[in-house]
N, C-alpha and C positions, 0 to 999 in steps of 0.2 A: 860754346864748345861743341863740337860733332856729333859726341855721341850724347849729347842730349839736345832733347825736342823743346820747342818754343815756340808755340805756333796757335794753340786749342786752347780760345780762352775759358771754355767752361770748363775744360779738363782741371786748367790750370787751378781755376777757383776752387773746385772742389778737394782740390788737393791743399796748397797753401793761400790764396788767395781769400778768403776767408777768416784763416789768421792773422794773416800781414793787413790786413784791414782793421782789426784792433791794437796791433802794435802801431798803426799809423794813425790811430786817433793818440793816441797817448805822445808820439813823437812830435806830432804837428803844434801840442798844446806846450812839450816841452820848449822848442826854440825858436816860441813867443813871436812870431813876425805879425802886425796888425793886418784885418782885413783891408783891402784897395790897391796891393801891393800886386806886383807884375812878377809871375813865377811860370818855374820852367822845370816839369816834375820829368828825368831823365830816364830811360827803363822803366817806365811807366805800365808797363803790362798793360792789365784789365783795367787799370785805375782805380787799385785798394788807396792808391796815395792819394790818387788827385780828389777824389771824395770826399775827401777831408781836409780842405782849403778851404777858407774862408774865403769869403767874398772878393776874387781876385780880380783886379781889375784886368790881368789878361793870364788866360793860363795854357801853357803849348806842353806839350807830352809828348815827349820822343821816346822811340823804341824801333828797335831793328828788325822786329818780328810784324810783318803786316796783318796775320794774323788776331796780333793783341791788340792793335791799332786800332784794328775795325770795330773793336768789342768798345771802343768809349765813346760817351756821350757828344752827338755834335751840337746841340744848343740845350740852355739851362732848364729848359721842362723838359726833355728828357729824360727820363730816368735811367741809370747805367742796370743793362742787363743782367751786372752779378752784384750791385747794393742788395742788402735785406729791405722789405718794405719800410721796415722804419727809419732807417735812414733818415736825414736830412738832404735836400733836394742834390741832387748833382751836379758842381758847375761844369759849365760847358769848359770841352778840350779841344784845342785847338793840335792834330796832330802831325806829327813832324817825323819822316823816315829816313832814322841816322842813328851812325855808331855814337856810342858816349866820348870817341877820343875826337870825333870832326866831326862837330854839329851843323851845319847851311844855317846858322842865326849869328848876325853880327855881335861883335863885340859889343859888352855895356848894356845891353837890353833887358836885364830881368836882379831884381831887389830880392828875390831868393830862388836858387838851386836846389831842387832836391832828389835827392836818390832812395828808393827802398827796394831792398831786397835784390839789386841787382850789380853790383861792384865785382861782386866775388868773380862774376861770371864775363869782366872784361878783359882779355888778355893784360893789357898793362895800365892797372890801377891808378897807377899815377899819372899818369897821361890824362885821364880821366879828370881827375881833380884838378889839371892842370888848365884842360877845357872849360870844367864851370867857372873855375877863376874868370875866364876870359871873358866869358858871357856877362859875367855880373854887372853891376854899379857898383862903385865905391862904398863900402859900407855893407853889402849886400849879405843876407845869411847866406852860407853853403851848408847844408850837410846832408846826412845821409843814417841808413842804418842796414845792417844785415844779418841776418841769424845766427845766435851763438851756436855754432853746430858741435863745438866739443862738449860743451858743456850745460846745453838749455834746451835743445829739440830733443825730446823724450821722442816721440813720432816716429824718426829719422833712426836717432840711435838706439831703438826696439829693433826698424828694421833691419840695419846694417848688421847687429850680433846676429839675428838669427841666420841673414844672408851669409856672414862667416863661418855660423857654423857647418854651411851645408856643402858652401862653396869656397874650395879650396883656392881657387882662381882670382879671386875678388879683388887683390891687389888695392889700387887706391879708390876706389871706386868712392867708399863711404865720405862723407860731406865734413867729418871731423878729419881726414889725413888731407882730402883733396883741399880744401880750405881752411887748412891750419893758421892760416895768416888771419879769419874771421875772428880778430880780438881787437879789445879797446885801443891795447899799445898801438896797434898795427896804425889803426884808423888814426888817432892824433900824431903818429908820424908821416903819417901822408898829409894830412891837413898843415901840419906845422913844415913840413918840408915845400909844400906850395905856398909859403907867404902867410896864411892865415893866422889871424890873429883871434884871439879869447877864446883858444882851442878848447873844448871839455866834450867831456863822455856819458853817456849813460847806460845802464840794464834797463829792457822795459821786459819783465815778464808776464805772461798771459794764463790765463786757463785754457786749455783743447781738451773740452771734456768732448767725447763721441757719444753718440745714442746707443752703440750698439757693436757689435765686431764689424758688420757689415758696415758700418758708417767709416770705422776704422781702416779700412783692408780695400773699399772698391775706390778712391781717391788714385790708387797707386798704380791700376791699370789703366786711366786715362792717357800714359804715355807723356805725361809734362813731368819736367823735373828727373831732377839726376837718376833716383832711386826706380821711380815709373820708369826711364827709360830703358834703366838697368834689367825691370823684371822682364819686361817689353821682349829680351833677348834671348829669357828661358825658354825653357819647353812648357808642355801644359802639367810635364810628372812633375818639375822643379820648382813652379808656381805651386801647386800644391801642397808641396810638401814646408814649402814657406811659411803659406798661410796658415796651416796648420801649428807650425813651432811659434810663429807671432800668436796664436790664437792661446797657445799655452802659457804663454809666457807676457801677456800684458794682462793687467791688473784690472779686473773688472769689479764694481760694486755688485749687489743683492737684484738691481732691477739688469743689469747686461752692458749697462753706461762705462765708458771707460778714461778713468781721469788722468789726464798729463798734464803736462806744461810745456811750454814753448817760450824762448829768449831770445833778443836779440840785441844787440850793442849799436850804440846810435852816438856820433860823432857830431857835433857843432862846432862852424867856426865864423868869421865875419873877413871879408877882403878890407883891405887896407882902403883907407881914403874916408871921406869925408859920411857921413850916413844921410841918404835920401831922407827929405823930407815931404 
């Protein structure tokens, strides 16, 4: 979308790229694909997803941001720039610059499709799903997941109230009106409306504990993301007077630590035909 930026990938990591890196250990363990397998991780950003693939026998990352592109690893000693040092190593990406509805990789090429954190932000979602169909094998997992933002980013829906109450202007801006459709029904009707079969859902939710306000509040002027782009647009009084109402108004412990949670909804499904072996 326009008015938001996609481009700064340490921006990006400090902001959510760090959490979608834990909800993507948890999703990748969920829909069970074995190491050796040929995958094709879609919106791939900074590669919170691809990080967490097991031993792929080939792995391509596509994203529309050249930006994010550049920020992933090109061979397997590598290490990606925004993994934590503990980590496990990072496979190599092989990357690919394309929208999610018309990819330049033939038909039939990849035994799992995967998307995080990035659906919301395609004009027409189903076209999308209609694509990794295309790409698949018979058999092949598809899914995906994305932020429950009505009801699971505490982060987000902190900053959006205090943003309403300052700014009368705000309209859709917040991530719960503009992506109302980020729900599980949503998700298994797109997947079942593309052919998919053994459609199911999940919640994965997380801890986003912060160190500090400061840990909390400087993510959001990096300019990535709906919210950073939105502050991006204030004045230096209106920033202010933000960070202030956020500073009153989230929950801090005894040491300055500040505990939330973060959720997101994640969709499995398998294309029709026979399953690679």
């Amino acid at each position: 979308m326009r008015d938001i930026s996609w481009q700064v990938g340490d921006a990006y990591e400090a902001y959510v790229g760090r959490w979608s890196r834990r909800v993507a250990e948890a999703f990748v363990g969920w829909i069970g694909v074995p190491a050796g397998r040929r995958w094709l991780d879609v919106g791939c950003g900074t590669g919170a997803l691809s990080g967490q693939i097991p031993a792929p026998a080939l792995l391509v990352g596509a994203d529309s941001s050249p930006g994010f592109l550049t920020a992933l690893p090109r061979s397997p000693s590598e290490p990606s720039q925004h993994a934590p040092s503990e980590q496990k190593p990072h496979p190599q990406v092989l990357p690919c610059a394309a929208d999610a509805t018309a990819m330049p990789l033939a038909s039939g090429s990849f035994d799992a499709i995967v998307s995080g954190l990035a659906l919301n932000f395609v004009p027409h979602p189903e076209a999308a799903v209609a694509e990794f169909c295309r790409v698949a094998t018979p058999g092949a997992v598809i899914a995906a997941y994305v932020w429950d933002y009505a009801g699971g980013m505490a982060m987000m829906q902190h900053f959006w109230a205090a943003a309403a109450d300052l700014d009368p202007e705000l309209g859709n801006r917040d991530e719960a009106i503009r992506y109302a459709f980020c729900r599980d029904d949503v998700l298994a009707a797109w997947w079942s409306g593309a052919g998919l079969r053994d459609v199911t859902t999940r919640r994965i939710e997380i801890p986003t504990v912060f160190r500090d306000f400061d840990d909390f509040w400087a993510p959001f002027l990096g300019g990535q993301g709906t919210a950073p782009s939105y502050l991006s647009t204030r004045s230096d009084a209106q920033r202010a007077a933000l960070r202030e109402s956020l500073r009153e108004r989230l929950p801090a412990r005894a040491d300055g630590s500040i505990p939330l949670t973060a959720a997101a909804w994640a969709v499995r499904g398998e294309r029709s035909g026979l399953t690679r072996r």
